[in-house]
C-alpha positions as CSV (number, residue, x, y, z in Angstrom):
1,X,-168.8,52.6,-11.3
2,X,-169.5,53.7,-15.1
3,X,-170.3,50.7,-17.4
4,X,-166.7,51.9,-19.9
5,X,-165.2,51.4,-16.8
6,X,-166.5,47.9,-15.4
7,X,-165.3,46.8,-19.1
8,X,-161.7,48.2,-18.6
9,X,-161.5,45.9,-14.9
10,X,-163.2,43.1,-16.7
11,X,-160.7,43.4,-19.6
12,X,-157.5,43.5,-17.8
13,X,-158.6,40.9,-15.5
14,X,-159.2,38.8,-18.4
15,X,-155.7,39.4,-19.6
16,X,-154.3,38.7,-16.0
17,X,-155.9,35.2,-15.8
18,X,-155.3,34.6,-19.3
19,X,-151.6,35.3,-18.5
20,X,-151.7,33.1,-15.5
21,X,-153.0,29.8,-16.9
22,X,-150.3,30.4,-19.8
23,X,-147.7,30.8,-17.1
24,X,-149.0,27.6,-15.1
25,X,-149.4,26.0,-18.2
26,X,-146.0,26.6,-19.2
27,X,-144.8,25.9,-15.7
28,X,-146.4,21.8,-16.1
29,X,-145.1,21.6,-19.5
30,X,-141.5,22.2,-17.8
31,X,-139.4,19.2,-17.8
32,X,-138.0,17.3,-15.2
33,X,-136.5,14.6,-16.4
34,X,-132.9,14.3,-15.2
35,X,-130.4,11.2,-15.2
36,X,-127.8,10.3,-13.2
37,X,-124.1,8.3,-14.4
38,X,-122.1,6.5,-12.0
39,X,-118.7,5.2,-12.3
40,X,-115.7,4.4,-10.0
41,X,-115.6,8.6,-10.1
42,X,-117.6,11.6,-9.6
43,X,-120.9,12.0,-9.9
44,X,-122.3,13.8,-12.8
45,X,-126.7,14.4,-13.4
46,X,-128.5,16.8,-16.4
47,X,-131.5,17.3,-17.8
48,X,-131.5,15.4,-20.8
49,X,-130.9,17.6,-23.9
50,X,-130.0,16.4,-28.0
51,X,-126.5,16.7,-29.5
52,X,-124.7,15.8,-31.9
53,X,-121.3,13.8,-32.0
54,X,-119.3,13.2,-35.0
55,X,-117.1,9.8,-35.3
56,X,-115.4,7.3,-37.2
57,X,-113.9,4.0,-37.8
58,X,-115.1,0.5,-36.7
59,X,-116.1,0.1,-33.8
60,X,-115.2,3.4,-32.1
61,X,-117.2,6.2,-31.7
62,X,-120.6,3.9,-31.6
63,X,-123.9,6.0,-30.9
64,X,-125.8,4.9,-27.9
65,X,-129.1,5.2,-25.9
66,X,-130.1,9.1,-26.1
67,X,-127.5,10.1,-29.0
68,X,-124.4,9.5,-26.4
69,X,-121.6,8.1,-28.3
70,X,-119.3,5.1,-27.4
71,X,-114.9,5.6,-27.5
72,X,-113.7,2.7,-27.1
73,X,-110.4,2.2,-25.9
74,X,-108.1,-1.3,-26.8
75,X,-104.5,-1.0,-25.7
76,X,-104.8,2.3,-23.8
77,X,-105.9,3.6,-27.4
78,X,-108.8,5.2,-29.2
79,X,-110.1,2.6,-31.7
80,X,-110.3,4.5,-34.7
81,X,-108.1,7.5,-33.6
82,X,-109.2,10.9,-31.6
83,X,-112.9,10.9,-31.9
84,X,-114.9,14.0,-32.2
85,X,-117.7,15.2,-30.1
86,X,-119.5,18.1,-31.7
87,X,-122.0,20.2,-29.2
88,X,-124.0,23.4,-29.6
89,X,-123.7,25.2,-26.4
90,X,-126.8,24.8,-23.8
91,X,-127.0,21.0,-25.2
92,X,-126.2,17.9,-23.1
93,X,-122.6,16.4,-23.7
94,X,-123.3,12.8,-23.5
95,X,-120.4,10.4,-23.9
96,X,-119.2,6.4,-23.0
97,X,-115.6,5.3,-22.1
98,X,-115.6,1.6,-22.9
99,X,-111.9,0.8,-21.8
100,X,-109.7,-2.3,-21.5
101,X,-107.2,-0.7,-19.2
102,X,-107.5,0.9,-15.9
103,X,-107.1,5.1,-16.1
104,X,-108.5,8.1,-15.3
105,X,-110.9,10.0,-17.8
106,X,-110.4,13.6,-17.4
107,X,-112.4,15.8,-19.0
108,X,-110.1,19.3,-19.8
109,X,-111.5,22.6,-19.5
110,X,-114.5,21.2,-17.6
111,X,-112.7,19.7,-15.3
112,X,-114.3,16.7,-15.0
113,X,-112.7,13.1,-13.8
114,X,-113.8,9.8,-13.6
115,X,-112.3,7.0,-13.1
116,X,-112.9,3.7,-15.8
117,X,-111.6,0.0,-14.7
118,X,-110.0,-2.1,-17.0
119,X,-113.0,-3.9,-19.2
120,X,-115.0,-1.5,-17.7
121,X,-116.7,1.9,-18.6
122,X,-118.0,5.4,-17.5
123,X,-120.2,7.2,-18.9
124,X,-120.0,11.4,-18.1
125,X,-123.4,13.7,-18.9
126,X,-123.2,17.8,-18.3
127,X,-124.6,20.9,-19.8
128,X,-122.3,22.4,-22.6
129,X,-122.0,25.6,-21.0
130,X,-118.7,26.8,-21.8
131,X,-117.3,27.2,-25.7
132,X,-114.3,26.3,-27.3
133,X,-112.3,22.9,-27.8
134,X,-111.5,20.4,-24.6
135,X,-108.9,17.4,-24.8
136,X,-110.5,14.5,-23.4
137,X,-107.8,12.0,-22.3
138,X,-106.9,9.0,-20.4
139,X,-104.6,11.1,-17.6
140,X,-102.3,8.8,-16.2
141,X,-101.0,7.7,-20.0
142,X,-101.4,11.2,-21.6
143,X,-103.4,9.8,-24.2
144,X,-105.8,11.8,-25.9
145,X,-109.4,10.0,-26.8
146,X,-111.6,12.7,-27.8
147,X,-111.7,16.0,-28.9
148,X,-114.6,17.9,-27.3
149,X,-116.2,21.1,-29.9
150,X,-118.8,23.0,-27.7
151,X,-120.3,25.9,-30.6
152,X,-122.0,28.8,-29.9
């Protein structure tokens, strides 16, 4: 083998393991950090993502642990009126039902339901993968507590 040629095998096998330890590098930066919510409903787990959640009025719409914001709910009503939850899509929609009456949290267009006890709460965490605007309600009393904005 010519010494021009010896360079080009050298050369593109540099680039290949250069490539690979990029690619495994990559690969252990990935992360895996997932959480999981439980209430008296489903089930719902995510990789933990930022978003941001608009709200006001005293004592509603509080911002928890990991940017998830707090409705709370006093006489089957949002404290503070509707409150808004803003997402860019691909972000995790992180939210808290604080609630002092028994109902079911049903999140519209996702389709998501969990059930909250009365002085209880639930807590709901999922990819924003589809766009638009989502009621989120107390179900059995048709009463809306949030109005869910995922952008593109």
């Amino acid at each position: 083998m010519n010494h021009a040629r010896k360079l080009s095998v050298l050369s593109v096998l540099s680039v290949l393991l250069f490539a690979l330890a990029a690619i495994g590098g990559l690969a252990a930066c990935g992360s895996s950090d997932s959480e999981t919510t439980t209430g008296a409903g489903a089930e719902t787990s995510g990789a933990a993502s930022g978003g941001q959640a608009t709200t006001e009025g005293p004592g509603a719409g509080e911002r928890g642990k990991a940017g998830a914001t707090t409705i709370v709910v006093k006489n089957g009503e949002p404290v503070g009126g509707v409150q808004d939850l803003e997402y860019s899509a691909g972000d995790q929609v992180r939210f808290t039902v604080d609630s002092d009456v028994a109902d079911e949290v049903h999140v519209h267009g996702y389709d998501l339901m969990k059930d909250v006890p009365a002085g209880g709460s639930v807590s709901f965490s999922f990819p924003a993968e589809i766009e638009g605007i989502f009621e989120v309600e107390l179900e059995g009393r048709k009463e809306e507590i949030a109005e869910l904005r995922v952008n593109p």
